[in-house]
DRENFIGU-348245 format. One record per residue (C-alpha): residue number from 1; residue in three letters; x, z, y. Coordinates in Angstrom, 3 decimals. Layout:
<sites>
+-----+-----+----------+----------+----------+
|   n | res |        X |        Z |        Y |
+-----+-----+----------+----------+----------+
| NUM | ALA |        X |        Z |        Y |
...
+-----+-----+----------+----------+----------+
</sites>
This chain:
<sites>
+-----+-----+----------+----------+----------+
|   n | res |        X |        Z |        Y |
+-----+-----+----------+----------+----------+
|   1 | UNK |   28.089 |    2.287 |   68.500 |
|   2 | UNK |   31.276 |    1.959 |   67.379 |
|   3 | UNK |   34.529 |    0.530 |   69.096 |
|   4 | UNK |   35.905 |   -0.580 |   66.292 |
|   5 | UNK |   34.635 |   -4.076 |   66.691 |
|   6 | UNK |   37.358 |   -7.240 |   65.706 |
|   7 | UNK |   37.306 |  -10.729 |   65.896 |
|   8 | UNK |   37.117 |  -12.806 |   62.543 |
|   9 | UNK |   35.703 |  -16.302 |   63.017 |
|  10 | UNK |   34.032 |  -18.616 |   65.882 |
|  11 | UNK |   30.158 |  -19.717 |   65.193 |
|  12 | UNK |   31.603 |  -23.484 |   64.799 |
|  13 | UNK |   33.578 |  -22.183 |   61.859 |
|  14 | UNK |   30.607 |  -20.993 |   59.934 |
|  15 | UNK |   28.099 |  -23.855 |   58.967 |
|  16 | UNK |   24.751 |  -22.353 |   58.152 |
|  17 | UNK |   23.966 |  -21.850 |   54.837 |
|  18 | UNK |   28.250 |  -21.122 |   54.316 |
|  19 | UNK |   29.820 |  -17.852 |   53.523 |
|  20 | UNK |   34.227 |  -17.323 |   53.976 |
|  21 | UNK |   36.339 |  -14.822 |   52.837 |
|  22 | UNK |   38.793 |  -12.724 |   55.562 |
|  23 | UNK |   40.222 |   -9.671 |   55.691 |
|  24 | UNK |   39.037 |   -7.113 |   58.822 |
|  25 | UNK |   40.504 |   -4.201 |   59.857 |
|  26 | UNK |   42.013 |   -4.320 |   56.205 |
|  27 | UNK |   38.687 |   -4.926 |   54.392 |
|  28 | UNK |   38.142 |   -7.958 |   52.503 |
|  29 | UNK |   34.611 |   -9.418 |   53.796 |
|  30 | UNK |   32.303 |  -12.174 |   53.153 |
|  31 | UNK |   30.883 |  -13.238 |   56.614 |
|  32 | UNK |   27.965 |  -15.252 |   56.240 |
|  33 | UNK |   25.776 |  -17.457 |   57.910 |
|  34 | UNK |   22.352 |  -17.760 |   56.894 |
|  35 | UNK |   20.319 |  -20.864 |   56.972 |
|  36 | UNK |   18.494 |  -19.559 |   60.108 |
|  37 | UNK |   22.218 |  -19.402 |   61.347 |
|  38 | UNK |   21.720 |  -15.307 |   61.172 |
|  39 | UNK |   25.405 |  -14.118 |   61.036 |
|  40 | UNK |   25.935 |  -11.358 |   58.172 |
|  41 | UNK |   29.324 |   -9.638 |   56.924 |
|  42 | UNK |   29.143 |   -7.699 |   53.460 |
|  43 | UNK |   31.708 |   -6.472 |   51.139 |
|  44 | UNK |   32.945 |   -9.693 |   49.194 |
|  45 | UNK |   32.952 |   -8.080 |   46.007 |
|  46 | UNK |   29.847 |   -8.116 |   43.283 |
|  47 | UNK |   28.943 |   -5.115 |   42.347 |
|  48 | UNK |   28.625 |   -6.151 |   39.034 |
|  49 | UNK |   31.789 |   -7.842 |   38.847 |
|  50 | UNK |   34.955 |   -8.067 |   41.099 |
|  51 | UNK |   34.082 |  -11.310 |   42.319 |
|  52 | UNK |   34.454 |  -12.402 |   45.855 |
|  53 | UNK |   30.990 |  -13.197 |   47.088 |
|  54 | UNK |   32.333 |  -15.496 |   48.956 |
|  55 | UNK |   32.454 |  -17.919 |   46.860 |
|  56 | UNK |   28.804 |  -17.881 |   46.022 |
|  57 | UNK |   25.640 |  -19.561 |   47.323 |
|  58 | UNK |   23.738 |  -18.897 |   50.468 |
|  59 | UNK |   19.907 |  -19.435 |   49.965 |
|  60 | UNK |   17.692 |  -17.968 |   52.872 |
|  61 | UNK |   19.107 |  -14.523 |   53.101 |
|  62 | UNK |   20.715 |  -13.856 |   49.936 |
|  63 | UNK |   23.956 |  -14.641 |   48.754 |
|  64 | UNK |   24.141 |  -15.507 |   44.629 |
|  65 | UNK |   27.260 |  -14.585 |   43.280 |
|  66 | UNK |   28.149 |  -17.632 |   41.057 |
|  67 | UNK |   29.404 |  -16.156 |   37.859 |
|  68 | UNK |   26.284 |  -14.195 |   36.570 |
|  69 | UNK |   23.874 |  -14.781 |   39.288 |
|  70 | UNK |   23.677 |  -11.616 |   41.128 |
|  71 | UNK |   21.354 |  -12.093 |   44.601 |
|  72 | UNK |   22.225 |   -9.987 |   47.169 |
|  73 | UNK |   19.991 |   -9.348 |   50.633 |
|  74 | UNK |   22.638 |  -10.286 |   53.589 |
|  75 | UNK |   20.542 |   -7.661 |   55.562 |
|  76 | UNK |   20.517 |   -4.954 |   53.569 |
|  77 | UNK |   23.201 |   -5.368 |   50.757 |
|  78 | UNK |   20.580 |   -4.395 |   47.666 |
|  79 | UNK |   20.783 |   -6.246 |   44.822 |
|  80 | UNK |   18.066 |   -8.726 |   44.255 |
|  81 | UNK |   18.429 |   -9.890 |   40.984 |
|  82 | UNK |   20.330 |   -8.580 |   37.957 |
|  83 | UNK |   22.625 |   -7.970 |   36.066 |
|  84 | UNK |   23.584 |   -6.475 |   39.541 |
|  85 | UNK |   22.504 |   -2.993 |   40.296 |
|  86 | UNK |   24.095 |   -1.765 |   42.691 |
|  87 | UNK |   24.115 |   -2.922 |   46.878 |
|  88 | UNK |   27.233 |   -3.926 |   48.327 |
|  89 | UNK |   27.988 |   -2.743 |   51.921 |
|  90 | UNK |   27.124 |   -4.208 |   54.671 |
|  91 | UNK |   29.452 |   -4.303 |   58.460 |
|  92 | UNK |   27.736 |   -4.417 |   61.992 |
|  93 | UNK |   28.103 |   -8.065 |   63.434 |
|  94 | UNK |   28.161 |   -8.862 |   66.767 |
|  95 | UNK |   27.771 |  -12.629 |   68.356 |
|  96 | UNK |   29.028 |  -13.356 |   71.628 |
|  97 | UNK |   26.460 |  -15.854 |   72.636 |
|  98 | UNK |   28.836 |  -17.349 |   75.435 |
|  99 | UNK |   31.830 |  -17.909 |   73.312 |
| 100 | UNK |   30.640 |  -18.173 |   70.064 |
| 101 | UNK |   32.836 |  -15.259 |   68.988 |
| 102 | UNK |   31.955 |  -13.486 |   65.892 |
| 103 | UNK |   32.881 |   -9.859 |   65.927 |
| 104 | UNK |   32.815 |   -7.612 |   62.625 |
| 105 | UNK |   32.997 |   -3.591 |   63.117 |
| 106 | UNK |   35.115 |   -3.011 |   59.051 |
| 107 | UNK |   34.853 |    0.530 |   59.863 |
| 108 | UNK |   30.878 |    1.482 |   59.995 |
| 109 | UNK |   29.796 |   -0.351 |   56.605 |
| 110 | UNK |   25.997 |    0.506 |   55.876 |
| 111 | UNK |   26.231 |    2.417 |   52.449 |
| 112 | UNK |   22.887 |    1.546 |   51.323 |
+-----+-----+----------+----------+----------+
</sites>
């Protein structure tokens, strides 16, 4: 596992069912929370169109990107619904459960 691990957020910043944009280890990233409270961080671009992801809606565990309606899995990054095709990577997330410190690893991004 990689060391490369970085702070971005605390769990009381992140409401379930929220997503925010920051910028890790020179990345831009949409961290998400699902409703389960889940914590997920994926590229915040569409792959459809460059638009942060961020800014969409959280349903379950997808992310809808609000300008065509692109679903994304937070899990896996695929594309759930077009006019998407292509997945968006995805970043390792750790939680400390003591703290409530959200940790995102920019470096390893799933390339599914």
């Amino acid at each position: 596992m990689s060391d490369a691990f970085v702070p971005v957020a605390t769990l009381d910043q992140l409401d379930a069912g929220e997503a925010i944009d920051l910028v890790a280890g020179g990345v831009e990233i949409a961290l998400v929370r699902d409703e389960d409270g889940g914590v997920h961080a994926l590229e915040d671009v569409c792959s459809h169109e460059e638009i942060p992801l961020s800014d969409g809606d959280v349903e379950g565990c997808t992310i809808e990107c609000w300008k065509h309606g692109s679903q994304f899995d937070l899990v896996t990054g695929r594309p759930l619904q077009l006019p998407a095709v292509l997945p968006v990577r995805v970043f390792p997330v750790r939680v400390d459960e003591s703290s409530g410190e959200i940790l995102v690893d920019p470096t390893a991004a799933d390339d599914t």
